[in-house]
C-alpha positions in Angstrom: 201.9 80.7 86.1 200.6 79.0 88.8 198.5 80.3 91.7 198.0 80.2 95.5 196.0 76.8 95.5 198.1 74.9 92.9 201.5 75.6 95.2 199.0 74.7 98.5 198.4 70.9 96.4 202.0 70.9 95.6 203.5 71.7 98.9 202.7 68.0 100.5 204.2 66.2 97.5 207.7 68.5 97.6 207.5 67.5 101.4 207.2 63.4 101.0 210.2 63.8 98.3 212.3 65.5 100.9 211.4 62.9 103.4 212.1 60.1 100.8 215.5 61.6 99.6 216.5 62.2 103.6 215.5 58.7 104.4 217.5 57.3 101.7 220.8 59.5 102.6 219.9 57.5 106.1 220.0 54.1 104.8 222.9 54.7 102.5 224.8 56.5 105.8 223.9 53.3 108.2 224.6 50.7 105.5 228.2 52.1 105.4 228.6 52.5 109.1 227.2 48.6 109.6 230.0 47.6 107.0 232.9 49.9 108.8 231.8 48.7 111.5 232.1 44.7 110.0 235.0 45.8 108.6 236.6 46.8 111.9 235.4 44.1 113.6 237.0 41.6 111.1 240.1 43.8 111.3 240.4 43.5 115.0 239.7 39.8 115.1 242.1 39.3 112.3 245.1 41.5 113.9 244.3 39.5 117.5 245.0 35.8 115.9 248.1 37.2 114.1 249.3 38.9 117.3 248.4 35.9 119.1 250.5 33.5 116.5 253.2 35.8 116.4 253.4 35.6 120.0 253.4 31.6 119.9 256.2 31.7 117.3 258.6 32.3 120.2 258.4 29.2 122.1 258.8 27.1 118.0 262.2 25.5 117.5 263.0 28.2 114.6 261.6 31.7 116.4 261.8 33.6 112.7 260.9 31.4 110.5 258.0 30.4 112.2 257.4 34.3 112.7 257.9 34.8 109.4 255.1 32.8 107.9 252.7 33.9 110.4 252.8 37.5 108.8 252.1 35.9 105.1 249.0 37.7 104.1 249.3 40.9 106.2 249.1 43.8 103.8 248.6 41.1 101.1 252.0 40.0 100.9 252.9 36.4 99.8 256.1 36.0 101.4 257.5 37.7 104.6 261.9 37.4 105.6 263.4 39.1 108.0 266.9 40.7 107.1 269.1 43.2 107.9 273.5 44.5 107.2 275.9 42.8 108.7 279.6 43.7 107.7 278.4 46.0 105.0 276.5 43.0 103.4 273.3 41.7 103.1 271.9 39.1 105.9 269.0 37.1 105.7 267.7 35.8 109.3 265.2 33.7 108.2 261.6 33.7 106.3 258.3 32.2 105.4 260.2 30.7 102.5 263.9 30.9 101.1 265.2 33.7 99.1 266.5 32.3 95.8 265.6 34.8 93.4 267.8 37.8 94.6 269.8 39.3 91.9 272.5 41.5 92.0 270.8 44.7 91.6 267.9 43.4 93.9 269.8 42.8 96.3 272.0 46.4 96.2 268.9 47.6 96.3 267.6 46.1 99.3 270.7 47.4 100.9 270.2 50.7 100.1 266.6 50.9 101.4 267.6 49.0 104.7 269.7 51.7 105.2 267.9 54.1 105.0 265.8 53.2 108.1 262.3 54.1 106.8 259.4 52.2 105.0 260.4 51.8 101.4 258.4 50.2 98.4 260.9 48.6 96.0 259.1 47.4 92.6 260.5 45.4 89.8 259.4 46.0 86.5 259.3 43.2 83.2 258.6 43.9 79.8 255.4 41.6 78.0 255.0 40.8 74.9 253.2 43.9 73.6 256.2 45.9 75.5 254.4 47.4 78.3 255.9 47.5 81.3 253.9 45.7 84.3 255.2 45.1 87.8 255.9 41.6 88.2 256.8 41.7 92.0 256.6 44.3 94.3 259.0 44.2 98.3 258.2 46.9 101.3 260.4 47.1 103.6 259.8 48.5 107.1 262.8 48.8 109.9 262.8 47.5 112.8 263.1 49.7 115.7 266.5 50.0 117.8 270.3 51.2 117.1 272.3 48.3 117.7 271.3 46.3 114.6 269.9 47.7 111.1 267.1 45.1 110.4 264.0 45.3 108.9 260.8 43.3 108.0 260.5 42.4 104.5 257.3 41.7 102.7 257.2 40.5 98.7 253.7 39.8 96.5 254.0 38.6 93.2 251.2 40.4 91.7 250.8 44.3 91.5 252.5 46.8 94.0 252.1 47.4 98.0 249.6 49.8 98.7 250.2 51.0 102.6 248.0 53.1 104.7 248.8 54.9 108.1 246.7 51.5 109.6 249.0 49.4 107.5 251.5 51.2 109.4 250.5 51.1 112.3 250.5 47.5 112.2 253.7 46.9 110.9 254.9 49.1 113.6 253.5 46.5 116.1 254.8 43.5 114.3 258.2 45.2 113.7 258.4 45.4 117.9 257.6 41.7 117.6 260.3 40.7 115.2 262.9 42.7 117.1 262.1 40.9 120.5 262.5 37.1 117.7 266.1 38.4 116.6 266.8 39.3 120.0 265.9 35.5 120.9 267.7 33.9 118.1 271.0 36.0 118.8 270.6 34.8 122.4 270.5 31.2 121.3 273.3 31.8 119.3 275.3 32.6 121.6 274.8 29.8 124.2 275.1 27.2 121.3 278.5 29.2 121.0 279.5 29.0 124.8 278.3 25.4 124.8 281.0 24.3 121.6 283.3 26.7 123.2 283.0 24.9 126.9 283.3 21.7 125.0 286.5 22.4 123.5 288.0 23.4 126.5 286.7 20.1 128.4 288.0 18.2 125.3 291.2 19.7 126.3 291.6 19.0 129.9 290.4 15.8 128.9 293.7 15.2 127.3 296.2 14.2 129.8 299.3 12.4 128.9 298.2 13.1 124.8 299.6 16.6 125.5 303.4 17.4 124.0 305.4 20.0 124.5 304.9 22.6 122.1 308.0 21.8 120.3 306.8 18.5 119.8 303.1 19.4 118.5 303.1 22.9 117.7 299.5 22.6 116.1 297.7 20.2 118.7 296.2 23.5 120.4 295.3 24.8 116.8 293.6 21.7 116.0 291.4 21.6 119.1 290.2 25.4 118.6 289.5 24.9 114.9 286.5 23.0 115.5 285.2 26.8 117.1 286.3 28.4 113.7 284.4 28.7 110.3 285.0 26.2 108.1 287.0 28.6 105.5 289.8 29.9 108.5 293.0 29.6 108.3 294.9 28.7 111.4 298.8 29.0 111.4 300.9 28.7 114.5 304.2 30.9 114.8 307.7 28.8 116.0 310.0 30.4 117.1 313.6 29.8 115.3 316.8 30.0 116.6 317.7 32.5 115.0 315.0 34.7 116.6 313.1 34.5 113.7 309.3 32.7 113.7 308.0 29.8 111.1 304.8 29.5 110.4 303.2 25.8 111.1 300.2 25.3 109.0 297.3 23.1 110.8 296.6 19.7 109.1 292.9 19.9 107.3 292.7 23.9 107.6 
């Protein structure tokens, strides 16, 4: 039991503890908010020189590969490709580094997932010694945004799997309007190194003057010329027309 006088003496004492223990929920509170705070700061700094590189990457000779190895690191990934389907297949644009390793299940599956036209985590799994299973590489995939094309960002680490927040999110977000606006670039450069063979071939032919014989002659001298515009596997065939109304095919030297 204790008495009036003995709480009185004890009363100051319960008073510095409370003072102590609210102090110290203070310090612990503004040490965290100084390190979000660092932590933001080195965030921001961070997601400024990557935005700044990525934007430099378009005036580089290769626009996506040199895009491509500016995102290394973000989310901790060691290697970053952008890809997408084309004719049903898969298409690789470009990357930090070449992809070499793609299976056949690996790469169905990266098909599947681009398709799908949301962020997927795709993990592949190996067996050790001791038979556990362990993840031995780990892809996310994020889309890119617009209709005409179905393209996505790909990201790959080699050691344990992609752990994404809504931040991580957000950022790829950004960067995926980035790597649209690089695809957009290289298809545009595409297609004036296409014009430009194409304007060539023509010029080669006007260039050719009295070389020209009548088709009955040279059936294939036209062929020739617009095979250089072709892929190397075409096959070009050019239809004669027989006398009996019937037509014979004329296969192009080389093709």
């Amino acid at each position: 039991r204790f008495d009036r006088a003995e709480l009185r003496a004890v009363a100051p004492v319960a008073d510095w503890l409370a003072e102590k223990i609210h102090s110290a929920r203070l310090t612990r509170e503004l040490t965290l908010a100084r390190q979000d705070h660092e932590r933001s700061s080195a965030e921001s700094q961070e997601l400024l020189q990557r935005v700044s590189a990525a934007a430099r990457s378009f005036a580089s000779i290769d626009p996506v590969v040199q895009f491509c190895r500016t995102m290394v690191g973000l989310i901790g990934s060691s290697q970053v490709t952008l890809c997408g389907l084309r004719d049903a297949g898969l298409a690789i644009h470009g990357g930090s580094e070449s992809l070499t390793d793609l299976s056949e299940n690996y790469r169905t599956a990266l098909i599947e997932a681009i398709d799908r036209r949301k962020p997927l985590v795709i993990n592949q799994e190996a067996v050790d010694a001791d038979g556990h299973s362990r993840i031995v590489r780990s892809s996310l995939l994020y889309p890119l945004p617009g209709e005409e094309t179905v393209d996505a960002l790909l990201l790959r680490r080699e050691a344990g799997p992609f752990s994404a927040d809504d931040r991580d999110l957000q950022r790829l977000a950004l960067f995926a309007q980035f790597a649209r606006i690089v695809l957009a670039q290289q298809l545009l450069s595409r297609r004036d190194l296409t014009r430009r063979i194409g304007l060539d071939a023509v010029l080669q032919l006007l260039r050719a003057g009295d070389r020209v014989l009548a088709f009955d002659h040279d059936p294939t001298f036209l062929a020739r010329h617009l095979g250089t515009l072709l892929p190397q596997n075409a096959a070009i065939l050019t239809l004669v027309r027989q006398t009996d109304g019937s037509y014979m095919a004329q296969p192009v030297p080389g093709r």
